[in-house]
N, C-alpha and C positions, 0 to 999 in steps of 0.2 A: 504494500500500500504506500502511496505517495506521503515523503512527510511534508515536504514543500513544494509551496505553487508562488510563483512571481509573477509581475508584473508591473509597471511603471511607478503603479504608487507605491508597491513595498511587498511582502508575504503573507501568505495564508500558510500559516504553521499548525500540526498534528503534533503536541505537545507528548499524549500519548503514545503516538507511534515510535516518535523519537527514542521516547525511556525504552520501549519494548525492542528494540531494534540491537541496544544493548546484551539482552539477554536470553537470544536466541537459542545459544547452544553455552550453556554454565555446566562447570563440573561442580557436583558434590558428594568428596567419597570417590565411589569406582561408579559415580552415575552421571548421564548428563541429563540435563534438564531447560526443558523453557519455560522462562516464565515472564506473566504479564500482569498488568498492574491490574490494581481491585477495579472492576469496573465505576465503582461508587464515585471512584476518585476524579473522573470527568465526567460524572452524568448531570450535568449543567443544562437541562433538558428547555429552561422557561426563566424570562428575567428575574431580577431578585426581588425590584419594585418594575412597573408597568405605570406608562403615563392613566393618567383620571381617564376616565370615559368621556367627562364634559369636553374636554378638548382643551382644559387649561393647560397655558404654558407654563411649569412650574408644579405644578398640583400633583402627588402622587399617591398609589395607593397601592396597600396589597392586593394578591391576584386574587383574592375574593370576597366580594361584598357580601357583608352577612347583615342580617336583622336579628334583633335580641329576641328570645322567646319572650311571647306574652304582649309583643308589642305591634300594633298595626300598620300594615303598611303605608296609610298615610302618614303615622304617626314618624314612622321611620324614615320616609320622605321628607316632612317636614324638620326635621331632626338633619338630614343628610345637608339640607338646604340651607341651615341654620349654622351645621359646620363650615362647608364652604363659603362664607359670608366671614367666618372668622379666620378663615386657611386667606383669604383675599385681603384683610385688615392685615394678619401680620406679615404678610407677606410686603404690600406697602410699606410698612415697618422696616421689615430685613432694610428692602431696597433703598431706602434713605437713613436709617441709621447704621451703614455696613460702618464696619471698623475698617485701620487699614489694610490688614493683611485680606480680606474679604471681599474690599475692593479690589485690590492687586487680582486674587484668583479669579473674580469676575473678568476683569478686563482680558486676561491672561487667556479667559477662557474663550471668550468671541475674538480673539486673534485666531486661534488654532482650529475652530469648532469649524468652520468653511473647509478647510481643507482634510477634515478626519471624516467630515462629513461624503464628501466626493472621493475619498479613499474606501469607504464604506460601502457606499455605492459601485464602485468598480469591483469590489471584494464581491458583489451579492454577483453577478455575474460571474468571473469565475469558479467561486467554489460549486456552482450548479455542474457543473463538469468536468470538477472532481470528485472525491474519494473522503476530502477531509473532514468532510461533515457528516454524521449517521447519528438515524434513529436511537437511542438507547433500548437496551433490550424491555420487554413491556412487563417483567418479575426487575426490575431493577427500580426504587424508586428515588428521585432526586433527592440530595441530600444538601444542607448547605453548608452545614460543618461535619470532621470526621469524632469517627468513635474516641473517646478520649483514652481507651485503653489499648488504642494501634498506636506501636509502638514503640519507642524508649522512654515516649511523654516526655517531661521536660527532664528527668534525669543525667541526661551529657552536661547539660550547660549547669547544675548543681554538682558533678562532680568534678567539671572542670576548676571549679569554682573555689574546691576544696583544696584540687591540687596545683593549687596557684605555690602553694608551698614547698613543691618538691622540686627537685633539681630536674635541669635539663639532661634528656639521656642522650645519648649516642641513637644515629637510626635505627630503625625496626626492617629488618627483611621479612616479607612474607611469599613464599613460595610455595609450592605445591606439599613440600617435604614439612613446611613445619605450620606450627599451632598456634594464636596468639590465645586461648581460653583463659590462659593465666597470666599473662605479658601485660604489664603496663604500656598504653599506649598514648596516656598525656602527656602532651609536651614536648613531643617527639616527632621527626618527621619518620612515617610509617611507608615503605616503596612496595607496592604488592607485584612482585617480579612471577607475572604468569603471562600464559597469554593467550589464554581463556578468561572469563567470568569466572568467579569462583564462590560459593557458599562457604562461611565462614562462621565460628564461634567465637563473638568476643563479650566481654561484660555482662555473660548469663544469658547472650541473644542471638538470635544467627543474622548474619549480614550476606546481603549480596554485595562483592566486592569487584568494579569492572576492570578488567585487562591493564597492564601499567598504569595503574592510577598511584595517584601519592596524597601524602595527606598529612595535616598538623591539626591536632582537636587541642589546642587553648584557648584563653582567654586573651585578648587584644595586647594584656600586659606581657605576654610570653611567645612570642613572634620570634626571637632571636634563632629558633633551629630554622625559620625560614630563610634566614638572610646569611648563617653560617653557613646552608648548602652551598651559597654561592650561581645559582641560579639567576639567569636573566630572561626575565619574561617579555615576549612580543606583545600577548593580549591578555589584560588587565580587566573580571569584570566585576562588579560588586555590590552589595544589596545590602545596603546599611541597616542596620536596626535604627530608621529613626525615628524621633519624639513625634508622639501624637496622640491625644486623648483616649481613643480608642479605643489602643493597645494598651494604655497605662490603666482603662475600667477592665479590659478583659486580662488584665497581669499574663498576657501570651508569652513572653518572653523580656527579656530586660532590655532596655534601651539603650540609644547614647547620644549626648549631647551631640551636637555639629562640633565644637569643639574638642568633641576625645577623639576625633578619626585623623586628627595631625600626629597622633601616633604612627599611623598606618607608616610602612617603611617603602612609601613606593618610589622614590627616588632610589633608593637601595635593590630594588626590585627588577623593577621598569629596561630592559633593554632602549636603545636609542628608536624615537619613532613607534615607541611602543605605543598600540591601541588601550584607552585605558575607558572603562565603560561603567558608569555607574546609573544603577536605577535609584529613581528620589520620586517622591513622595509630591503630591499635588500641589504641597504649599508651594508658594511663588517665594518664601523664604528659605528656603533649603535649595531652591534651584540656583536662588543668587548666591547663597554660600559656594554651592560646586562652582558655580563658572567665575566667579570674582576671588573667593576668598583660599577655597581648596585646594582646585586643580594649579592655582598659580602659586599655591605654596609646595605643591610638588613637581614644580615644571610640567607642567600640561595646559597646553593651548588648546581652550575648547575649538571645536572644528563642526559640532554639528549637535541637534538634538529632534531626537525622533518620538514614537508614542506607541507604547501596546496598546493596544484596541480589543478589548476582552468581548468574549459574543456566548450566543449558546450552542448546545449541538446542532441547532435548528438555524443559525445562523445571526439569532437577534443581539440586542447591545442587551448585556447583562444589568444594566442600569441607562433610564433617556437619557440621552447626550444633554438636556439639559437640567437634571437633576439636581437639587439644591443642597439633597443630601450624599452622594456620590457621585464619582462619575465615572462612565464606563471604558478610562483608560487610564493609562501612567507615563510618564517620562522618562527616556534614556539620554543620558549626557553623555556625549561621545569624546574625547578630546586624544590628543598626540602628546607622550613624552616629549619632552627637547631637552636634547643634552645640555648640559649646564658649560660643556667645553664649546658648544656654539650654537648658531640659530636651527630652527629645524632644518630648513633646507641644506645647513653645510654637517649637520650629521651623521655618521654613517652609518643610516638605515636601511631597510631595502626599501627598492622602487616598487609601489603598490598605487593603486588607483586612488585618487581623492575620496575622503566618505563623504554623499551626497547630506547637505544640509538637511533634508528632512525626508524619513522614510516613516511607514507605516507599518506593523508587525500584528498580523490579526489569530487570535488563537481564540481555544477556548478554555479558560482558567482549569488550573485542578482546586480541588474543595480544600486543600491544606494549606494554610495559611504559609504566604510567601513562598511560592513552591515557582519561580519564574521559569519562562519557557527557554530553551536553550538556544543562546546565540550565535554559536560556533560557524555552524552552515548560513545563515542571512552575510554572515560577515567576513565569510570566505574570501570574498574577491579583496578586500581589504586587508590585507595578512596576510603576508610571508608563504610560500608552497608549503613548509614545514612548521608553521608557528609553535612556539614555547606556550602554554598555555598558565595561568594562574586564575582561580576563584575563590574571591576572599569572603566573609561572612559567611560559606556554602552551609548549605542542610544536605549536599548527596553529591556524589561521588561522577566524574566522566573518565573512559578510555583514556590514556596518555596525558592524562590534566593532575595540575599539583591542586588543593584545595586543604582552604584554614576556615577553621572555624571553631567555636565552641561547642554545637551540634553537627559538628561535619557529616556524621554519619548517619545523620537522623532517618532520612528517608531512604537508606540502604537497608532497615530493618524489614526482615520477608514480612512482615505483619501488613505490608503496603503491597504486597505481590500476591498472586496466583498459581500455584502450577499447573502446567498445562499438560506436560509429557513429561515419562523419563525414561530413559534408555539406560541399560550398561554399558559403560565406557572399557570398548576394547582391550586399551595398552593399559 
């Protein structure tokens, strides 16, 4: 099945197929096995809110209008009538008392909303002739959050937490021949030298682990095995944990200020002309941070910013484009290392295409929070034949990619998988 489809304004990505594509043919033991994600985890079948039925611009509601028992239906008419009269006052309201940052994301958003709109549109045509879109099976039923006992839960980034306190180790080899079930593995850069997939036993859980993949499970304060490897990365991508109410009522995971990520070592990191890619968060204040304050305190020259455009299986925006309570896309900041020994042009980088100021990237979300879709393939043509790969903040593991994180491994846990087959493994 197709994972990608192109076209002028940008991709239609199989976020699914992608991960599955990984774990085709995985050893576990003397078996081989495939396996595929829990269907649950993209059955994104119908928006999350749907515009009002009135046709107000702004107004929205869940997908189902209900009446209270015991209550008439005039009554609840006049009742419905009586809310929208107050949904229209505060609304007047918002729109003359906006704060600044409020106004900022307004304005911010009737900049870009013409052109996500007509990327949109061109997207409803092609995917009718592809693959990327499908029914969900009809025993499957949507879900909007996962079970909270698939899993490691929050437990990695709790032990990372503890083991802020031990010493840094020497790397981890993990090969066919050995075990990490009792091997400490914070702290440490981990290299899984197979090359196969392989099923793994670590921290009481089984992990699916992809083909040279590498890996550091710290906390942001213990980075140092990343930059002793001595590795220099081509492309740079990253998924901040950053501040916002949200997250800080639902305690999903811990935050960080815009100001803790000057820690990050990507100057140390960063080969010259390195792609360096950060997703940010709606506010119009965190965008400014990346492109003024971040990217130029790590030599990076933004160069472009683009938008995932989140939809359902069926094709719809997961939220109306103009929703007052979310909105149905996000931000990628794109920018280029420059070497600090000269300007980008006299650095020696490789010759690779300019990245187009604005692309479009349309998927359809998984249900587990911050689970972003893979950029490797959309940003092939901009990256070296061989690129060096690095993912910082990751929750899950790619082929030939180094990735840090405090939950690195979260979403390798089989608890997010399926098995489909297995075979005995000949040799």
């Amino acid at each position: 099945m197709t994972t990608v489809v192109e076209n002028s304004w940008g991709w239609i990505l199989n976020q699914k197929v992608a991960i599955e594509k990984l774990y085709q043919d995985v050893r576990d033991g003397d078996k081989r096995k495939t396996y595929r994600c829990r269907e649950e985890l993209f059955a994104v079948t119908r928006p999350h809110i749907t515009v009002d039925y009135r046709g107000c611009d702004g107004d929205v509601h869940t997908e189902e209008d209900t009446v209270t028992m015991g209550t008439s239906v005039n009554q609840a008419q006049t009742q419905q009538e009586s809310d929208h009269r107050k949904t229209k006052k505060r609304k007047r309201k918002q729109q003359t008392d906006l704060n600044a940052g409020e106004a900022a994301a307004m304005e911010y958003h009737k900049q870009i909303k013409p052109n996500l709109l007509l990327a949109y549109t061109s997207f409803q045509t092609l995917w009718r002739g592809s693959e990327l879109f499908q029914d969900c099976p009809t025993d499957e039923v949507p879900v909007g959050k996962p079970w909270l006992d698939w899993g490691p839960g929050n437990c990695l980034a709790d032990l990372c937490d503890l083991a802020r306190i031990t010493e840094n180790q020497e790397p981890l080899i993990l090969s066919k021949e050995t075990s990490s079930e009792e091997t400490d593995i914070f702290n440490r850069l981990v290299h899984v030298e197979t090359d196969h997939s392989t099923v793994t036993s670590m921290l009481g859980g089984r992990y699916l682990l992809p083909a040279r993949s590498s890996f550091l499970m710290s906390d942001i304060s213990r980075m140092q095995p990343l930059v002793q490897g001595g590795t220099k990365f081509n492309f740079i991508v990253m998924d901040p944990p950053w501040e916002n109410k949200s997250v800080k009522r639902a305690k999903r995971y811990a935050s960080l200020s815009p100001r803790q990520l000057f820690q990050l070592p990507i100057p140390s990191l960063a080969a010259p002309g390195c792609l360096v890619v950060t997703w940010v968060t709606n506010r119009c204040q965190h965008m400014r941070f990346v492109r003024e304050v971040l990217y130029p305190h790590w030599s990076v020259e933004t160069v472009a910013a683009w938008h995932w455009l989140k939809v359902t299986r069926t094709g719809e925006l997961v939220f109306p484009m103009d929703s007052p309570h979310k909105k149905p896309y996000e931000t990628i900041i794109l920018g280029r290392f420059v070497d600090q020994s000269g300007g980008l042009a006299n650095s020696r980088s490789p010759v690779v295409p300019d990245v187009p100021k604005h692309k479009v990237i349309c998927s359809v979300p998984c249900v587990l929070h911050s689970r972003k879709p893979p950029l490797d393939e959309v940003l092939q043509k901009y990256l070296p034949p061989t690129p060096i790969c690095l993912e910082l903040f990751a929750r899950c593991l790619q082929p030939g990619w180094t990735s840090w994180g405090n939950e690195v491994i979260k979403f390798q846990h089989l608890d997010f998988y399926q098995e489909e087959r297995a075979t005995h493994d000949p040799d």
